[in-house]
VMD Tcl script that draws the C-alpha trace (Angstrom):
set ca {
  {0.00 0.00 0.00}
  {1.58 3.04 -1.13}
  {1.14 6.26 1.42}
  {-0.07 9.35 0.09}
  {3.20 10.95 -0.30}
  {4.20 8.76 -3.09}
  {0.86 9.01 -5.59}
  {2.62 11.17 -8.26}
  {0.71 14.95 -9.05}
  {-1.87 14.97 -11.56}
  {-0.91 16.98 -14.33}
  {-2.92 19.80 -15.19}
  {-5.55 18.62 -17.19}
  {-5.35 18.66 -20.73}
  {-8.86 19.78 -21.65}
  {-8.39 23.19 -20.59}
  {-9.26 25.87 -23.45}
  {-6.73 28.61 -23.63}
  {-8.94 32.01 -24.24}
  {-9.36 33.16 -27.46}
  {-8.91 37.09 -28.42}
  {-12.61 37.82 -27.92}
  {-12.60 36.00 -24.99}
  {-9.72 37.64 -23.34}
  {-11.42 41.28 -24.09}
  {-14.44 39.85 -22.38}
  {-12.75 39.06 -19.14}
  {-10.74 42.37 -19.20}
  {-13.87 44.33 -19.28}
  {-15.58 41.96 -16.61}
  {-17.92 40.31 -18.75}
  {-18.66 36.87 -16.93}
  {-18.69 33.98 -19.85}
  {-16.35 30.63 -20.55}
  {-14.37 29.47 -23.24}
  {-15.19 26.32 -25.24}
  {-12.39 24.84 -27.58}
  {-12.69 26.24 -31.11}
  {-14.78 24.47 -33.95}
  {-12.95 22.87 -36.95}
  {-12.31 26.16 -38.63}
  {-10.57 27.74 -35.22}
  {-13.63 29.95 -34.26}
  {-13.50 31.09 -31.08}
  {-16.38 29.33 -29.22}
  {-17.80 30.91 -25.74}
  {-20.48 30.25 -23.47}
  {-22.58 32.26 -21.63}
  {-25.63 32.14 -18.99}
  {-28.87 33.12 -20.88}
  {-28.70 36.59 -17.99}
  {-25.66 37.81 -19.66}
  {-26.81 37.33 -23.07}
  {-27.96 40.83 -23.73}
  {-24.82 42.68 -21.99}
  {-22.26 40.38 -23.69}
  {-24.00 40.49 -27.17}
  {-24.20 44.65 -26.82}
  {-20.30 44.76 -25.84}
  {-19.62 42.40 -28.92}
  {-21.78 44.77 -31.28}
  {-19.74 47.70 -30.01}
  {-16.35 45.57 -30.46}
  {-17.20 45.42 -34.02}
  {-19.20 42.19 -34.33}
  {-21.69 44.16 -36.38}
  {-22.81 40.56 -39.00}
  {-24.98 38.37 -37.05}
  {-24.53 35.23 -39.60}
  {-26.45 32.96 -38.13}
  {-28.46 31.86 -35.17}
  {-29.91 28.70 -34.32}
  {-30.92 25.79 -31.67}
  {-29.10 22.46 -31.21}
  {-30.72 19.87 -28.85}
  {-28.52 17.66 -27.25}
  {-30.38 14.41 -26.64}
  {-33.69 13.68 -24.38}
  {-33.31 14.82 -21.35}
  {-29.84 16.90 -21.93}
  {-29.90 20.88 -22.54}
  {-31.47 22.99 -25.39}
  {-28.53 25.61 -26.89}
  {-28.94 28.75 -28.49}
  {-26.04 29.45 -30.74}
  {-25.25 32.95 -32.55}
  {-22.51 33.12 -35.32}
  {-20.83 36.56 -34.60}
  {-19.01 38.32 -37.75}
  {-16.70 41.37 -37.19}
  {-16.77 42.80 -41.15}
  {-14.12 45.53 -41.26}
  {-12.49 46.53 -44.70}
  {-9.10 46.42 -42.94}
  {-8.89 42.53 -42.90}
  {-8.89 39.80 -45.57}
  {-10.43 37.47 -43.53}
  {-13.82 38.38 -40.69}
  {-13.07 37.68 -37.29}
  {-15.60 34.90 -36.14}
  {-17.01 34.04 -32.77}
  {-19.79 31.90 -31.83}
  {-21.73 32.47 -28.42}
  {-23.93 29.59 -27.21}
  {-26.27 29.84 -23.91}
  {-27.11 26.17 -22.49}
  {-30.46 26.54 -21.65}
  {-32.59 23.53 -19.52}
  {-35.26 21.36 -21.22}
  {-38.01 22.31 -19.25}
  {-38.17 26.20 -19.61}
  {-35.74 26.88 -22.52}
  {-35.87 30.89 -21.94}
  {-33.19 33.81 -23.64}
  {-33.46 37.21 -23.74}
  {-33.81 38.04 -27.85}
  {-30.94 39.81 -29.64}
  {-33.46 40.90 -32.34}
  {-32.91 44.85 -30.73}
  {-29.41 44.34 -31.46}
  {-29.21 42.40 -34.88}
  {-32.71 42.23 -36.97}
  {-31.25 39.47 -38.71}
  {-32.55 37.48 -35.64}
  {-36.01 38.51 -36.36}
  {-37.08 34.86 -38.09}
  {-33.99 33.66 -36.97}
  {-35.09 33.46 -33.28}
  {-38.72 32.44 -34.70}
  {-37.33 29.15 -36.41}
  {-35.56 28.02 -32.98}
  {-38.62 29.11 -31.15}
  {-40.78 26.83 -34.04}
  {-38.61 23.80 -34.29}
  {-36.61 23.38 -30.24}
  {-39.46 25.15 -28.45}
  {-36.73 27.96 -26.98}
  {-38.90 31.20 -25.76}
  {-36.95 34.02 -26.66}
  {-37.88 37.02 -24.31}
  {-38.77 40.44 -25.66}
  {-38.82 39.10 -29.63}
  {-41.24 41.22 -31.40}
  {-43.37 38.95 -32.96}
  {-42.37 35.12 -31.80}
  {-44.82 33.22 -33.31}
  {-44.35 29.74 -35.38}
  {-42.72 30.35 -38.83}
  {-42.76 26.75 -40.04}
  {-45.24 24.91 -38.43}
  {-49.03 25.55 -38.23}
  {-50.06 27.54 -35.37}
  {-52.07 24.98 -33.88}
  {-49.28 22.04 -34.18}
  {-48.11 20.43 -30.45}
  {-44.54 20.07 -29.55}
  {-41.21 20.69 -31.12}
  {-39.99 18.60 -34.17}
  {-36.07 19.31 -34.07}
  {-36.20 18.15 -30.35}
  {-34.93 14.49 -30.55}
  {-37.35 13.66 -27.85}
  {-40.18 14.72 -30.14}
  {-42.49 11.87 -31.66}
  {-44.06 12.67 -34.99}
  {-48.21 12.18 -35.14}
  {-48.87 9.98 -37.64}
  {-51.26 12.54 -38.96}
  {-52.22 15.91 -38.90}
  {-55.61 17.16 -39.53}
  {-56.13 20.94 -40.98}
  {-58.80 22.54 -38.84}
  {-60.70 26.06 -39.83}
  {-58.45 26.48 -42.20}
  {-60.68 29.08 -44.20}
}
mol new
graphics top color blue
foreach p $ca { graphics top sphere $p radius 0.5 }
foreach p [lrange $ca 0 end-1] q [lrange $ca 1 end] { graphics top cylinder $p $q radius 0.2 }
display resetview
C-alpha cells in the first residue's frame, strides 16, 4: 500500500481551453462567460448564462461584431440541454479574412428561456422564430415570436430528438 506521499501529481488537465482574443477582451472588461475549444475552422467558441446574453451580445456589437450570420438551436439528446447558438461576424475593410465568434447559452429542457438579440441584430427577427418553431426555446422580448414553419395549432417541437411525430395531422378552420 503506497502512502499518500508517493501518488505522483496529476498533471494539469489537458482539456483546458486557452482564451481566445474575444474571450480575453471579455474578461478584461468583466464580462462573466467561458471558453469552449474552437470548432474545426478555429472559431473562437464561448459560453454564456442566458442573464448575460444581452450585456455580452451589446459589448460584442460595439467591439465590431456588427454581421450576425447565423443563429440557431441544437438539442442535445432527451433529457440533456437545449442551446442557443449565434454566429458573430466582425466585417471591417481592414482585414482579408472576418473575425468569427460563436456564443452559445445552455439553456434547460423544461423552460428553454433567452433574452432576444433581435434589438441588437434584426437578422434574428425569423432567426429566433425558427428556434422558437422547431426546439421550443422562448426568446424574451422578440417582437413577434410566433411559429414560422409549423401551423399555429401544431403540439410540440420537431427538431427536439425527444419529439415523436403524429402519424397525422388534420387541418382545422383552415378558411
Amino acid at each position: 500500500m503506497a502512502d499518500a506521499e508517493s501518488k505522483p501529481v496529476p498533471a494539469v488537465e489537458e482539456s483546458l481551453v486557452k482564451a481566445g482574443q474575444v474571450s480575453q477582451w471579455l474578461t478584461e472588461n468583466g464580462f462573466d462567460h467561458e471558453s469552449l475549444a474552437p470548432d474545426a475552422n478555429g472559431s473562437e467558441i464561448i459560453k454564456v448564462e442566458a442573464n448575460f446574453l444581452l450585456p455580452i451580445a451589446t459589448a460584442l456589437y460595439v467591439y465590431g461584431f456588427n454581421y450576425l450570420q447565423f443563429q440557431g438551436g441544437i438539442d442535445l439528446g432527451p433529457g440533456q440541454d437545449l442551446v442557443s447558438v449565434y454566429h458573430l461576424i466582425k466585417v471591417d475593410s481592414d482585414s482579408d479574412r472576418p473575425q468569427e465568434v460563436r456564443v452559445k447559452v445552455f439553456l434547460p429542457r423544461e423552460n428553454p428561456s433567452v433574452p432576444s438579440v433581435y434589438w441588437i441584430w434584426k437578422t434574428a427577427d425569423w432567426q429566433e422564430r425558427e428556434s422558437f418553431d422547431m426546439f421550443g426555446i422562448i426568446y424574451e422580448g422578440h417582437p413577434n415570436l410566433k411559429r414560422i414553419l409549423m401551423p399555429e395549432d401544431w403540439v410540440g417541437w420537431p427538431l427536439r430528438k425527444d419529439y415523436i411525430s403524429p402519424d397525422f395531422y388534420e387541418l382545422q378552420d383552415a378558411y
